[in-house]
mmJSON file of the N, C-alpha and C atoms, coordinates in Angstrom:
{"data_MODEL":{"atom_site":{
"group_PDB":["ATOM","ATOM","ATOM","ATOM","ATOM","ATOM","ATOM","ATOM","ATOM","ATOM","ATOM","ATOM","ATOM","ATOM","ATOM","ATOM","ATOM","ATOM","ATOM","ATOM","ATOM","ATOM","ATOM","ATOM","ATOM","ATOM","ATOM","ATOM","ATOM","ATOM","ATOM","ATOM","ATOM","ATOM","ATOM","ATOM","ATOM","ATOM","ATOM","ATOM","ATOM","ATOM","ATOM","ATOM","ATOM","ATOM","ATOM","ATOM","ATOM","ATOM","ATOM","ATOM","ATOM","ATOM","ATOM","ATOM","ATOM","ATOM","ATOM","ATOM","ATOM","ATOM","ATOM","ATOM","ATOM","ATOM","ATOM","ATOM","ATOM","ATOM","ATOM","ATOM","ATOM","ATOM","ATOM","ATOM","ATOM","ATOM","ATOM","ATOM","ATOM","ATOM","ATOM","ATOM","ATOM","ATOM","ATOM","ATOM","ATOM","ATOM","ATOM","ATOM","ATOM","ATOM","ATOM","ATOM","ATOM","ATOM","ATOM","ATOM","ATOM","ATOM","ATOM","ATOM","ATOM","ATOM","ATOM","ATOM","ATOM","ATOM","ATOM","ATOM","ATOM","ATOM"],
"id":[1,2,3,4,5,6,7,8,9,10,11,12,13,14,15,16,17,18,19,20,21,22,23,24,25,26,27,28,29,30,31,32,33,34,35,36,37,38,39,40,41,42,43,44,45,46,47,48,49,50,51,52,53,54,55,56,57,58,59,60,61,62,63,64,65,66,67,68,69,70,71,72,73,74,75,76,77,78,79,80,81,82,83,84,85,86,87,88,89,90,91,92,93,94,95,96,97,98,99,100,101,102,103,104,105,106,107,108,109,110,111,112,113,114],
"type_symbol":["N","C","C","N","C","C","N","C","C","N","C","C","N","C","C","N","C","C","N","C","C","N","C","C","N","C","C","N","C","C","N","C","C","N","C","C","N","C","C","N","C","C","N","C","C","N","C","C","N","C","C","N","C","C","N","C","C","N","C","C","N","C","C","N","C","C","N","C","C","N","C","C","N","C","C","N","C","C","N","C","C","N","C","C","N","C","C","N","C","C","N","C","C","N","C","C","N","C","C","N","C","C","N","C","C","N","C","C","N","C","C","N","C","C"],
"label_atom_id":["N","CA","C","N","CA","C","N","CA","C","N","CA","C","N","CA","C","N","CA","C","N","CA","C","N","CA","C","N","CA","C","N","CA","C","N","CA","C","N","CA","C","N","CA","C","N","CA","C","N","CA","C","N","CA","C","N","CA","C","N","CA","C","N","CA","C","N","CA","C","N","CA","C","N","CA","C","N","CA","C","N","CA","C","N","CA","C","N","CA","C","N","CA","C","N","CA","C","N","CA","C","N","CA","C","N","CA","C","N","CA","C","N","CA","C","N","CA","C","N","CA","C","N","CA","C","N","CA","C","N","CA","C"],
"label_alt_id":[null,null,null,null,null,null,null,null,null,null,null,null,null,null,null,null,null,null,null,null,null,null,null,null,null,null,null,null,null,null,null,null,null,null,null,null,null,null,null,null,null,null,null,null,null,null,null,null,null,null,null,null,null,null,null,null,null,null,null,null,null,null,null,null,null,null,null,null,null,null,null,null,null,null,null,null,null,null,null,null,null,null,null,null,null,null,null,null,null,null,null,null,null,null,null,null,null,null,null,null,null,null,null,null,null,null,null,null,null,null,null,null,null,null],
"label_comp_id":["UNK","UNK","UNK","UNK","UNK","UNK","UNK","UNK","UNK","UNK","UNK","UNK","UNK","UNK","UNK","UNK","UNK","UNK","UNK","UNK","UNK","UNK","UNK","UNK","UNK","UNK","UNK","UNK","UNK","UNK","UNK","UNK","UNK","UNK","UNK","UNK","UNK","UNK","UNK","UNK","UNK","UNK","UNK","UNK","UNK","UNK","UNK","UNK","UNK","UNK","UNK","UNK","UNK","UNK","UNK","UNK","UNK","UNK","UNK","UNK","UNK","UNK","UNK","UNK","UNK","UNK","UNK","UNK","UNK","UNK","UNK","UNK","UNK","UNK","UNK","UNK","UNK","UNK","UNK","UNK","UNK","UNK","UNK","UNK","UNK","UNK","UNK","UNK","UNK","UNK","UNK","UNK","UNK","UNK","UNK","UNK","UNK","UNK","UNK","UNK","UNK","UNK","UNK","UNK","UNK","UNK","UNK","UNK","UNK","UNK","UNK","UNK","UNK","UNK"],
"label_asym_id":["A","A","A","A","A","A","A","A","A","A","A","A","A","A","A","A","A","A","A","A","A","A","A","A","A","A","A","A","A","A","A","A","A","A","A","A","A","A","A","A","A","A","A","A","A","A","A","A","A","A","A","A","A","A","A","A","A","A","A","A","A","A","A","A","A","A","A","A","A","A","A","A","A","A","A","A","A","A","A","A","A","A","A","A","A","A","A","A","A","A","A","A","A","A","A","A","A","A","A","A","A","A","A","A","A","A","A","A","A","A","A","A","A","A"],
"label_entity_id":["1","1","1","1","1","1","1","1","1","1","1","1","1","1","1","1","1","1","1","1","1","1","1","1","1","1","1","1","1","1","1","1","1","1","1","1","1","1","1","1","1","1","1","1","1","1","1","1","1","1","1","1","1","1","1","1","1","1","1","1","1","1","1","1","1","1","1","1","1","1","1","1","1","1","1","1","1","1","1","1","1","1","1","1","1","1","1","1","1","1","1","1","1","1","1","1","1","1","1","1","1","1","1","1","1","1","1","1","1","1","1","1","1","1"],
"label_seq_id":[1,1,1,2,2,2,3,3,3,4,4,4,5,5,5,6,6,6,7,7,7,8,8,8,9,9,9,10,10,10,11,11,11,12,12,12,13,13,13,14,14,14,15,15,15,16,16,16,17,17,17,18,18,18,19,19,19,20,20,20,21,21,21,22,22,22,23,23,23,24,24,24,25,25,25,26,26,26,27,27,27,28,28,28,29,29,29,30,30,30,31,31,31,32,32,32,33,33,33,34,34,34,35,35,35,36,36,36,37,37,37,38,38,38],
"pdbx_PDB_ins_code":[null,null,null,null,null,null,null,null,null,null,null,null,null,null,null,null,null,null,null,null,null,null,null,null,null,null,null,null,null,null,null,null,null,null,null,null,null,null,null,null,null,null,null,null,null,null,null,null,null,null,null,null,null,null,null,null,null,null,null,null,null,null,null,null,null,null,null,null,null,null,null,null,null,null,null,null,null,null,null,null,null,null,null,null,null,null,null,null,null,null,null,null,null,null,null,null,null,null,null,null,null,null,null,null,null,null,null,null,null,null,null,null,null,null],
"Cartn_x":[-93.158,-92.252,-92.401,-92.8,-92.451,-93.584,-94.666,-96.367,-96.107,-95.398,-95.069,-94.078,-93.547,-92.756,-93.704,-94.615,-95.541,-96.632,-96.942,-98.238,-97.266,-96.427,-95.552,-94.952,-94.798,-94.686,-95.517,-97.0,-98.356,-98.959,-98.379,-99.084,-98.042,-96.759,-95.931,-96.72,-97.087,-97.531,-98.698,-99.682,-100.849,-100.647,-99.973,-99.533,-99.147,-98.243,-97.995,-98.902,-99.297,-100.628,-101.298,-101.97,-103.074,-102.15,-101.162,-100.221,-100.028,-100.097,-100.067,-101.351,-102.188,-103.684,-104.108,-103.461,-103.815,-103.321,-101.884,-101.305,-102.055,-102.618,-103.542,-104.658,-104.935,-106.385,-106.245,-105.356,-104.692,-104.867,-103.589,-103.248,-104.574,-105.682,-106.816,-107.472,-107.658,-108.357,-107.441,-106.61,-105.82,-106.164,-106.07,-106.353,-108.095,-109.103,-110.21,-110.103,-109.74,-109.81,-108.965,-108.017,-107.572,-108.203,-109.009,-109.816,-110.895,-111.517,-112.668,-112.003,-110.816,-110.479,-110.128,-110.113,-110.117,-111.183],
"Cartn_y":[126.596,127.735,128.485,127.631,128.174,129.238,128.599,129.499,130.418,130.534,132.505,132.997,132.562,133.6,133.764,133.313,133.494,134.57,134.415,135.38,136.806,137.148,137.948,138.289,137.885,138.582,139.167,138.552,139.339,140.261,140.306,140.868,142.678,142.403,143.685,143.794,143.317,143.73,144.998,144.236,144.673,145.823,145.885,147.229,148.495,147.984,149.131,149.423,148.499,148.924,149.847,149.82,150.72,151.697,152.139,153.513,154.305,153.296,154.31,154.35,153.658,153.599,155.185,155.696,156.434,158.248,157.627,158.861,159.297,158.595,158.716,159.524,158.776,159.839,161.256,161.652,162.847,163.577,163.099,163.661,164.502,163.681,164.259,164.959,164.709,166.096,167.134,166.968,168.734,168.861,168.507,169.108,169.09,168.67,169.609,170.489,170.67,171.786,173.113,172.887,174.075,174.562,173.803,174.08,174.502,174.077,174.862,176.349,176.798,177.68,178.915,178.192,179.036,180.323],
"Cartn_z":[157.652,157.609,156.289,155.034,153.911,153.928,154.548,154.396,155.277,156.005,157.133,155.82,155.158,154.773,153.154,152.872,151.769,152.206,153.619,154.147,154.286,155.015,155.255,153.857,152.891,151.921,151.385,150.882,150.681,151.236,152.715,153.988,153.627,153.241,152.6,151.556,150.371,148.973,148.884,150.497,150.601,151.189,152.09,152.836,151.47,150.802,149.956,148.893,148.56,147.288,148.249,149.305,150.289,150.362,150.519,150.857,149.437,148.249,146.751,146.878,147.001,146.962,147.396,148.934,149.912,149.319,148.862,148.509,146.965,145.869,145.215,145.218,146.461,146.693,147.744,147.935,148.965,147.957,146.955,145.229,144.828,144.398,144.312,144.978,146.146,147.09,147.158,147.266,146.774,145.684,144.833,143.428,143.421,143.756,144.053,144.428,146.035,146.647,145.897,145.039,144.744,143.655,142.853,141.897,142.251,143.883,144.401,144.498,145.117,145.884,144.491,143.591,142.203,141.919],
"occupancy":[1.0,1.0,1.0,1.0,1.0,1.0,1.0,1.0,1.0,1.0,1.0,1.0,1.0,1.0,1.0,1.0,1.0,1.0,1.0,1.0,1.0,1.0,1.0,1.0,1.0,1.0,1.0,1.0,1.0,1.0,1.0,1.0,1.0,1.0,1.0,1.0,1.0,1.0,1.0,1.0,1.0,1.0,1.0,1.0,1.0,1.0,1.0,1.0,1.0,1.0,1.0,1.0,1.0,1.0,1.0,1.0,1.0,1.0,1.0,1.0,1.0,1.0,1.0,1.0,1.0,1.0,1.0,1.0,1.0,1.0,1.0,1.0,1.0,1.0,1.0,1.0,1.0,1.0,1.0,1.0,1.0,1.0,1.0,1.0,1.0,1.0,1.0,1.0,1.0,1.0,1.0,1.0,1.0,1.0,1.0,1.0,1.0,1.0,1.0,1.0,1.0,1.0,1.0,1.0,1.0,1.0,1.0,1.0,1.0,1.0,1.0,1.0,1.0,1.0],
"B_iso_or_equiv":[0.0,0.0,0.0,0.0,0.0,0.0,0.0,0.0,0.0,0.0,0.0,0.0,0.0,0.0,0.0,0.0,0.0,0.0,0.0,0.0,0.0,0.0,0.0,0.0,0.0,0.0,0.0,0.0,0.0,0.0,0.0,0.0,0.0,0.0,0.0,0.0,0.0,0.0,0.0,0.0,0.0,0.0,0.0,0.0,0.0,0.0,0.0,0.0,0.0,0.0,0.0,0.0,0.0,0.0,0.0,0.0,0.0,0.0,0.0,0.0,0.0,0.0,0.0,0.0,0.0,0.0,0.0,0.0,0.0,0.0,0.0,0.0,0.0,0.0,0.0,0.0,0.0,0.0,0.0,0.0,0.0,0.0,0.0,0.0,0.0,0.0,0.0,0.0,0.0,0.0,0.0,0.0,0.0,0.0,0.0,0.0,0.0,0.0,0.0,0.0,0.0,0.0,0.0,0.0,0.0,0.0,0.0,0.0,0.0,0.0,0.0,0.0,0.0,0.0],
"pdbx_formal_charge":[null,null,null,null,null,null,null,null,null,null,null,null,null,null,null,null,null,null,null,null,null,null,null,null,null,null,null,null,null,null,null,null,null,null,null,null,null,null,null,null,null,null,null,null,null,null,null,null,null,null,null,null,null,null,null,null,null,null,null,null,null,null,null,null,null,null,null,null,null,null,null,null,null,null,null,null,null,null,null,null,null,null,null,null,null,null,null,null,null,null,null,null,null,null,null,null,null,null,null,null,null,null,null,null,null,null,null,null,null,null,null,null,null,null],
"auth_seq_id":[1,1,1,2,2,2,3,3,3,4,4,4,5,5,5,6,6,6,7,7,7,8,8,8,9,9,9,10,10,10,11,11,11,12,12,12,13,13,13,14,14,14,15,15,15,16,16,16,17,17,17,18,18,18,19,19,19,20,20,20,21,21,21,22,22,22,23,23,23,24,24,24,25,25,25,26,26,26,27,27,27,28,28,28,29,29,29,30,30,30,31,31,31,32,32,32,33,33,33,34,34,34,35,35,35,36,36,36,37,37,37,38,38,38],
"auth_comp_id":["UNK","UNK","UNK","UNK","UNK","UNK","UNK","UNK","UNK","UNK","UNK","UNK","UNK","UNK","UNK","UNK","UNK","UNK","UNK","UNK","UNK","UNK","UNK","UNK","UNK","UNK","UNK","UNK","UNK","UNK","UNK","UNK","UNK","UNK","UNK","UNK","UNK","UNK","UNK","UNK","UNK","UNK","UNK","UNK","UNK","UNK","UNK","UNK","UNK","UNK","UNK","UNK","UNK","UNK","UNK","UNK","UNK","UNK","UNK","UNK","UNK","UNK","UNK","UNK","UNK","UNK","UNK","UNK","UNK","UNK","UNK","UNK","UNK","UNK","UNK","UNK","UNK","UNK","UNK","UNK","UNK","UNK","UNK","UNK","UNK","UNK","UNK","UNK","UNK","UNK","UNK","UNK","UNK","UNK","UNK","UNK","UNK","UNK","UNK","UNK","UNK","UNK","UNK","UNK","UNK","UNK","UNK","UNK","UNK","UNK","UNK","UNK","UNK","UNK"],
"auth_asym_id":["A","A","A","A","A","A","A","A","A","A","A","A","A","A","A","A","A","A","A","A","A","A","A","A","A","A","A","A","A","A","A","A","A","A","A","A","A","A","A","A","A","A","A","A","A","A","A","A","A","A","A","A","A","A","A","A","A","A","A","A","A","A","A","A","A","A","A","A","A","A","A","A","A","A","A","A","A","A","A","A","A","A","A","A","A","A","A","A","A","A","A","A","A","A","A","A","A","A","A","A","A","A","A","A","A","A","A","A","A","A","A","A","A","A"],
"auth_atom_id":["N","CA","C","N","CA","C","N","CA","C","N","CA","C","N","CA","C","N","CA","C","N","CA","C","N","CA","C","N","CA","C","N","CA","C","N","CA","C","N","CA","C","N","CA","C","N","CA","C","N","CA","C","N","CA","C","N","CA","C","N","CA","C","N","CA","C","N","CA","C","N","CA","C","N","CA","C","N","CA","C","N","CA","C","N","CA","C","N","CA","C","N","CA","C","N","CA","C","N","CA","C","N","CA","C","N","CA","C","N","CA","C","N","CA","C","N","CA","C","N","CA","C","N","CA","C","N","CA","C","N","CA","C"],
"pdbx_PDB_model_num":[1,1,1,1,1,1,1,1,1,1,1,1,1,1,1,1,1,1,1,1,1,1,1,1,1,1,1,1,1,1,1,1,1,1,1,1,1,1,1,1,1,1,1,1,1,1,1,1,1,1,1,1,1,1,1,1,1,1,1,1,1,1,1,1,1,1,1,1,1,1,1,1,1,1,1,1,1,1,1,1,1,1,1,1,1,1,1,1,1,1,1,1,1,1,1,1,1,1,1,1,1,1,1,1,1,1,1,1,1,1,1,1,1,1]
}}}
């Protein structure tokens, strides 16, 4: 029992690191593109 609630906690950690990870790199392609569009 203790090891589902150890994976399921990591299994959240990982999820959100990849979603700042994601919104990170969005961040940056707008800011190319508006510097292309310059």
């Amino acid at each position: 029992m203790m090891g589902l609630l150890v994976l399921a906690s990591l299994s959240l950690a990982a999820c959100e690191t990849m979603e700042g990870a994601g919104e990170d790199i969005e961040d940056a392609g707008e800011a190319i593109q508006k510097e292309a569009s310059d």
